[in-house]
C-alpha positions as CSV (number, residue, x, y, z in Angstrom):
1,X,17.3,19.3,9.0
2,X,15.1,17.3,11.0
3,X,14.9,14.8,14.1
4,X,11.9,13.0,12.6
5,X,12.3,9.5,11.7
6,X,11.2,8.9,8.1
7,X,8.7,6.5,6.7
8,X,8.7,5.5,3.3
9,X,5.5,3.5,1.7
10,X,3.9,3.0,-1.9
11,X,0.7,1.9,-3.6
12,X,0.8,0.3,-6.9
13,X,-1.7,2.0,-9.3
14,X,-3.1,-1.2,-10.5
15,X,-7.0,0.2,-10.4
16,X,-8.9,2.3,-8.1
17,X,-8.1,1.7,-4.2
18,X,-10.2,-0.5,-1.9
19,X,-11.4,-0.5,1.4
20,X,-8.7,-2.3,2.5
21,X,-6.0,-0.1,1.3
22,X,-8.1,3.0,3.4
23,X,-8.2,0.9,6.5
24,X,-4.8,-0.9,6.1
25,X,-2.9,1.6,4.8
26,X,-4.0,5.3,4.0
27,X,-5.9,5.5,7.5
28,X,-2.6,4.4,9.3
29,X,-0.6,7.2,7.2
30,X,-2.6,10.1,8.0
31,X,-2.6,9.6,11.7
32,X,1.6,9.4,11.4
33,X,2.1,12.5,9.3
34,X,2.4,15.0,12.3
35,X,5.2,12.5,13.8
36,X,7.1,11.1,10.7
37,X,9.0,12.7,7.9
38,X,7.0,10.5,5.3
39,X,7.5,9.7,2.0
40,X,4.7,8.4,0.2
41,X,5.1,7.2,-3.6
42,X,2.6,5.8,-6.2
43,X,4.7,2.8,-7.4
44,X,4.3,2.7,-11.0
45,X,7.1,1.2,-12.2
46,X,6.2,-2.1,-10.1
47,X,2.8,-2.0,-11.5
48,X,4.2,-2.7,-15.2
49,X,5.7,-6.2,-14.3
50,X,2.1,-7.5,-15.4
51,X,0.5,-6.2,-18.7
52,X,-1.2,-2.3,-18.2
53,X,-3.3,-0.9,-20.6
54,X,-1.2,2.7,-21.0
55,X,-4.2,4.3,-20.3
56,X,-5.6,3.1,-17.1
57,X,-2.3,3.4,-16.0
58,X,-1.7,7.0,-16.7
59,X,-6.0,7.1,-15.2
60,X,-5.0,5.5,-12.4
61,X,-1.5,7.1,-11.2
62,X,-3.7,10.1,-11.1
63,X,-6.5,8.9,-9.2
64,X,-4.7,7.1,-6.7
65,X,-2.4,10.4,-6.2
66,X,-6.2,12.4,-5.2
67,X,-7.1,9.1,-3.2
68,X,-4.3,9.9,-0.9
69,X,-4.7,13.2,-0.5
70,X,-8.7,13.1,-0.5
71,X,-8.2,10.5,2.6
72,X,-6.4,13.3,4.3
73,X,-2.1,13.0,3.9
74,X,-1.4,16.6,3.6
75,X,0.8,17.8,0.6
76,X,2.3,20.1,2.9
77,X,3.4,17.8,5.6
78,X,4.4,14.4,3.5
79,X,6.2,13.9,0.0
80,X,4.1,12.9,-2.3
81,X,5.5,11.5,-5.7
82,X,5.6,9.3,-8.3
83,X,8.1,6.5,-8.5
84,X,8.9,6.8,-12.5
85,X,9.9,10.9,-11.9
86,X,12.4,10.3,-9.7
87,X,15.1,8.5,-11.8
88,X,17.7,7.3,-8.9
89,X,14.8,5.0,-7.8
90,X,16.2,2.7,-11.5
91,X,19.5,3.8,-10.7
92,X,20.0,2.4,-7.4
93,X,18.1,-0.6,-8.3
94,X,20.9,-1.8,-10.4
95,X,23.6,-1.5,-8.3
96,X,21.6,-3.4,-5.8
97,X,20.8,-5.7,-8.3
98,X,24.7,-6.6,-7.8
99,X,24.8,-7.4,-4.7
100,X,21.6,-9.3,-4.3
101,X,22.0,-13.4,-5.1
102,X,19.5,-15.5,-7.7
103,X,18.8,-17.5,-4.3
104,X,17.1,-15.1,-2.9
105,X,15.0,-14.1,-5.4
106,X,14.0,-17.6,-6.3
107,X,12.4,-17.8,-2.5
108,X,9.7,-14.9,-2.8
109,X,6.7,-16.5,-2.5
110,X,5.0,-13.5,-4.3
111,X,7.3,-14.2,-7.0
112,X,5.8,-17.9,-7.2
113,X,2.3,-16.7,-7.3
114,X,2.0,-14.1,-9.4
115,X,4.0,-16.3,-11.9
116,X,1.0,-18.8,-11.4
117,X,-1.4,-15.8,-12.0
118,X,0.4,-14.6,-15.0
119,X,2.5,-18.2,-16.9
120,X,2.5,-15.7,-20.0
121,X,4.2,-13.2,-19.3
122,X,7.1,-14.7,-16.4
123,X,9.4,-11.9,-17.0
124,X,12.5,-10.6,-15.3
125,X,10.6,-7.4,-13.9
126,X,8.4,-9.8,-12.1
127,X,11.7,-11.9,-10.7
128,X,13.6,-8.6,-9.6
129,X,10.7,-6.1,-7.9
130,X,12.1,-6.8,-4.8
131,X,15.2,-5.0,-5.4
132,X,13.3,-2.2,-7.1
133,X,11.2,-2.1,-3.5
134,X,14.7,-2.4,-1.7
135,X,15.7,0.3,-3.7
136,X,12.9,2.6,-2.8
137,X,13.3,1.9,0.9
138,X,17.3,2.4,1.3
139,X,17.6,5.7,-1.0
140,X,15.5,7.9,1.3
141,X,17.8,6.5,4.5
142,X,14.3,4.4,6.2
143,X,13.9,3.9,9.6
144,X,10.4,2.6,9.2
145,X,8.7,0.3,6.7
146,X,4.4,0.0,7.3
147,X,4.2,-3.4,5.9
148,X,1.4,-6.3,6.1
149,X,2.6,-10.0,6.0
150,X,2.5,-10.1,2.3
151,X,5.3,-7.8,2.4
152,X,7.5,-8.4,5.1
153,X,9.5,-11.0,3.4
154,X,10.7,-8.7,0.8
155,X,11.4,-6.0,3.6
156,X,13.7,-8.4,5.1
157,X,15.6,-9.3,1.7
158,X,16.1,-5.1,1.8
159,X,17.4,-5.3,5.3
160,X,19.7,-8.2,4.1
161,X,20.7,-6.3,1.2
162,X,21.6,-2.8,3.3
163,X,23.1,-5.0,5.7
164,X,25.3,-6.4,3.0
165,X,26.3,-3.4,1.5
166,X,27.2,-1.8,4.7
167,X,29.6,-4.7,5.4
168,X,31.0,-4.9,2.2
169,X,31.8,-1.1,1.9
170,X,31.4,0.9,5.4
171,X,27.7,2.2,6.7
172,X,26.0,3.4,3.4
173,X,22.0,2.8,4.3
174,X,20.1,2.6,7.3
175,X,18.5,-0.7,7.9
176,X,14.4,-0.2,7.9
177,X,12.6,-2.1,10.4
178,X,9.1,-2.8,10.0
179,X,6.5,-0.5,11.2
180,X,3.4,-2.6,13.0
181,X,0.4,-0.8,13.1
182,X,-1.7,-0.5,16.3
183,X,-4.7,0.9,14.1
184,X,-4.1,-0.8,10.9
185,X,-5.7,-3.9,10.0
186,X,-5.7,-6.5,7.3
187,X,-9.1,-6.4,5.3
188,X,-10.4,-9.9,3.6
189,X,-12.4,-10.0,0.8
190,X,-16.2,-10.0,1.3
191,X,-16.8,-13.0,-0.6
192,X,-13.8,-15.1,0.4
193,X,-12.7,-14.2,3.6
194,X,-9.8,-16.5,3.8
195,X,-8.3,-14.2,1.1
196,X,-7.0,-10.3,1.4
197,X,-9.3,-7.7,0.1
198,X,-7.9,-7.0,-3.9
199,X,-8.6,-5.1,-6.5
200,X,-7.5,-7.6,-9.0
201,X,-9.6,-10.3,-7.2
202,X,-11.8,-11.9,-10.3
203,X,-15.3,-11.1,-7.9
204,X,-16.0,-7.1,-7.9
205,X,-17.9,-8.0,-4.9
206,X,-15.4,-9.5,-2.9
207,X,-13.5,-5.8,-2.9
208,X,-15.6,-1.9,-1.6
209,X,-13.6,0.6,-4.2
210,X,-12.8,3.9,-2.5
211,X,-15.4,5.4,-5.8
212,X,-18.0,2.6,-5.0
213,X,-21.6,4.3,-5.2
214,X,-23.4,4.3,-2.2
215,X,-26.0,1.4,-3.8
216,X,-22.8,-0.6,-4.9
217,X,-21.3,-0.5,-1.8
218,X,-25.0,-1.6,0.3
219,X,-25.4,-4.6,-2.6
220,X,-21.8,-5.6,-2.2
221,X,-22.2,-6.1,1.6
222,X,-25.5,-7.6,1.5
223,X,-23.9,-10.3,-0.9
224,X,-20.9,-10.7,1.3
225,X,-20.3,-14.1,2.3
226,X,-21.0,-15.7,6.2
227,X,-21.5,-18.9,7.6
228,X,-24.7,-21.2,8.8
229,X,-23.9,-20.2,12.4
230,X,-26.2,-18.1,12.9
231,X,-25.1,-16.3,15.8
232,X,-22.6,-13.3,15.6
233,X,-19.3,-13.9,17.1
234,X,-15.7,-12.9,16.8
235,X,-13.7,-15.8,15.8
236,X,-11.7,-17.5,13.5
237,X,-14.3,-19.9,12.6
238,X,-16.4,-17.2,11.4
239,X,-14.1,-15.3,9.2
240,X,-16.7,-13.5,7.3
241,X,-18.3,-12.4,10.2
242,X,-15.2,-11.4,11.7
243,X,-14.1,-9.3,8.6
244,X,-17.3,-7.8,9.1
245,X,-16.9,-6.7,12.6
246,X,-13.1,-5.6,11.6
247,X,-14.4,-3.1,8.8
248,X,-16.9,-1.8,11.4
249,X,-14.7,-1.8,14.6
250,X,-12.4,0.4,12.3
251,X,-14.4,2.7,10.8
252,X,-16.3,3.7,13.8
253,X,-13.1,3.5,16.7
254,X,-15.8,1.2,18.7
255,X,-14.3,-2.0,20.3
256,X,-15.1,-4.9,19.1
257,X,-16.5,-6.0,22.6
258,X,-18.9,-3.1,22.0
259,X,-20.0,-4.5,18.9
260,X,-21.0,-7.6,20.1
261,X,-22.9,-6.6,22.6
262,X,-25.0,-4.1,20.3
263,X,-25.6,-7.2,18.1
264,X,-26.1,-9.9,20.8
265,X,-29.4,-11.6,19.0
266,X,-29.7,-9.7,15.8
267,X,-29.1,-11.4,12.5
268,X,-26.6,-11.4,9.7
269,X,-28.3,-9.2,7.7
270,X,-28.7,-5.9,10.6
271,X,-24.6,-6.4,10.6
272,X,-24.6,-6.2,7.1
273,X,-26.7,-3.6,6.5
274,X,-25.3,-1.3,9.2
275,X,-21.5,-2.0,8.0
276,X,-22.7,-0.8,4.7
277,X,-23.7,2.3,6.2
278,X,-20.6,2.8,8.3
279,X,-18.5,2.1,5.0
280,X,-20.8,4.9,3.3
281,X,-20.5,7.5,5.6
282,X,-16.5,7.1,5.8
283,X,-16.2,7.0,1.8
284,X,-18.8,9.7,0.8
285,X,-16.1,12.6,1.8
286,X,-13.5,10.8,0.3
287,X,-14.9,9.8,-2.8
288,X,-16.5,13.4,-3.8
289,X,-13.0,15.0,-2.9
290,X,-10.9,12.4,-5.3
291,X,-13.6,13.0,-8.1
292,X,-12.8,16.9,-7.5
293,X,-9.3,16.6,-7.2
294,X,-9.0,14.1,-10.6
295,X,-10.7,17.0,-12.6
296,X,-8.2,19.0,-11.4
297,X,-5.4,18.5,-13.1
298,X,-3.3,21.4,-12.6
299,X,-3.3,21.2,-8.6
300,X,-2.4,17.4,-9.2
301,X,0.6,18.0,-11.6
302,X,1.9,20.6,-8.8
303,X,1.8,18.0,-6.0
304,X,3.5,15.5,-7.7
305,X,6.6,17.3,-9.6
306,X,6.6,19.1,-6.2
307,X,7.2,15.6,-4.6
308,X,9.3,14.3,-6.8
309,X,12.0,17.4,-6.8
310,X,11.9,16.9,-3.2
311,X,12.0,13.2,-3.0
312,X,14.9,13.3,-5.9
313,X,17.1,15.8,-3.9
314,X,17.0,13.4,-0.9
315,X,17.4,10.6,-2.8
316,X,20.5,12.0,-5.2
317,X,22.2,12.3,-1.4
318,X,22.3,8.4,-1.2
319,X,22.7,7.7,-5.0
320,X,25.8,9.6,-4.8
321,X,27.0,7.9,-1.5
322,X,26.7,5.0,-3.3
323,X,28.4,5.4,-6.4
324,X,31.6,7.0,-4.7
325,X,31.5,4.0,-2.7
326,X,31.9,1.0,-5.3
327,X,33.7,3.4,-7.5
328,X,32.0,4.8,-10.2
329,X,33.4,8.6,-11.4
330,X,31.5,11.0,-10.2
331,X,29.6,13.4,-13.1
């Protein structure tokens, strides 16, 4: 047994991870693993509510599984799994699916613009992900939820559903409350800076790739967009050069203060340049261990059925919670 509160996050394995996963996500992770019981999942049931390529998928499960652990989130110290091995993760899902109304689902706003993004193929995967993600969240019994703002809507529809639950039966699930980052920070892209860094952005050089070359990463930042200012400030009428200063400011611990005072009269183009650098430096490690670890298949397939037995032992405790609760025999 332990005291630790748990955390429970995911990535979908849509492509190769960004920048902005690293600094928004991963980074935060790895400095809560000595604190937090953590579970950490690779969501790839919630990526196939768009079309996948079977392939890339399976590619990309992988490669995002070495990305966390080349960015430093121990094997040893968090649970590390796949969503699609452990089973209760569908299970639960449809009981919750039960007690969760149309209404609600009909207000997700991510639900209205991924439906814009993708009118061919509207389907009911796309409509019910929430309560997939609710799903994930309540079986491991969360206390904490790192979220950004494009999340936090559905994290309250899984607070709403525990909280429903709980009333309807007696205390089944904890309620999660959102984990706010003090060193996390919400990336934009490079070349629209109004808009969240994305791998499925249409512009590859709006979004740094955690297996970017060195020379992709420098022409990327040198095409990144800024403003006719001129002078380098930290404000919201300068988003680019803001985003900028963010990446940097993260990457190197400095303050953005700090920054602007090592920049006070220099030109667009030393801050882009020298970001590039910093962005480089931090990847280099990461990228050459993901590249090792994805040849390394064996070490990889260990991790993860490894993860999933544990995660599916902790999450069978809940599962069967639940069913004695509404009444299904148990097996």
């Amino acid at each position: 047994m332990t005291d630790k509160k748990i955390i429970f996050s995911g990535i979908q394995p849509s492509g190769s991870l960004t920048l902005g996963n690293y600094i928004g996500a991963l980074k935060n992770w790895v400095s809560l693993q000595e604190q937090y019981e953590s579970y950490y999942c690779i969501v790839d049931m919630h990526a196939i509510t768009v079309d996948k390529e079977p392939k890339d998928l399976r590619k990309n499960t992988l490669e995002v599984l070495a990305n966390y652990i080349a960015s430093g989130l121990d094997p040893e110290k968090n649970t590390l799994f796949i969503q699609s091995h452990v089973p209760a993760h569908a299970e639960l899902s449809w009981v919750l699916n039960c007690y969760t109304y149309f209404g609600e689902l009909s207000r997700m706003t991510q639900f209205k613009d991924k439906s814009q993004k993708n009118s061919s193929n509207i389907n009911a995967g796309l409509f019910d992900y929430p309560v997939l993600m609710a799903a994930d969240i309540l079986l491991y019994q969360t206390d904490l939820v790192p979220v950004g703002e494009d999340q936090r809507q559905h994290l309250e529809l899984s607070r709403d559903i525990a909280q429903r639950f709980n009333n309807r039966y007696s205390p089944t699930f904890k309620v999660p409350e959102p984990y706010i980052s003090k060193v996390g920070a919400k990336i934009m892209s490079l070349q629209d800076p109004e808009s969240k860094m994305s791998k499925s952005d249409d512009n590859e050089n709006g979004y740094i790739l955690l297996n970017d070359s060195p020379d992709k990463i420098m022409r990327k930042f040198k095409r990144a967009v800024t403003d006719s200012v001129g002078e380098i400030n930290y404000t919201d009428n300068q988003l680019g050069i803001k985003n900028l200063i963010t990446i940097y400011s993260k990457l190197t611990e400095e303050s953005v203060d700090e920054i602007l005072e090592k920049y006070s009269g220099k030109g667009y183009a030393d801050l882009k340049e020298d970001t590039a650098e910093v962005v480089i430096e931090k990847l280099r490690p990461i990228r050459e261990e993901s590249e090792r670890l994805v040849k390394d298949k064996t070490y990889l397939e260990k991790v993860y059925k490894d993860g999933a037995e544990k995660a599916q032992y902790s999450a069978m405790k809940t599962l069967r919670k639940v069913h004695k609760k509404i009444g299904f025999i148990p097996k």
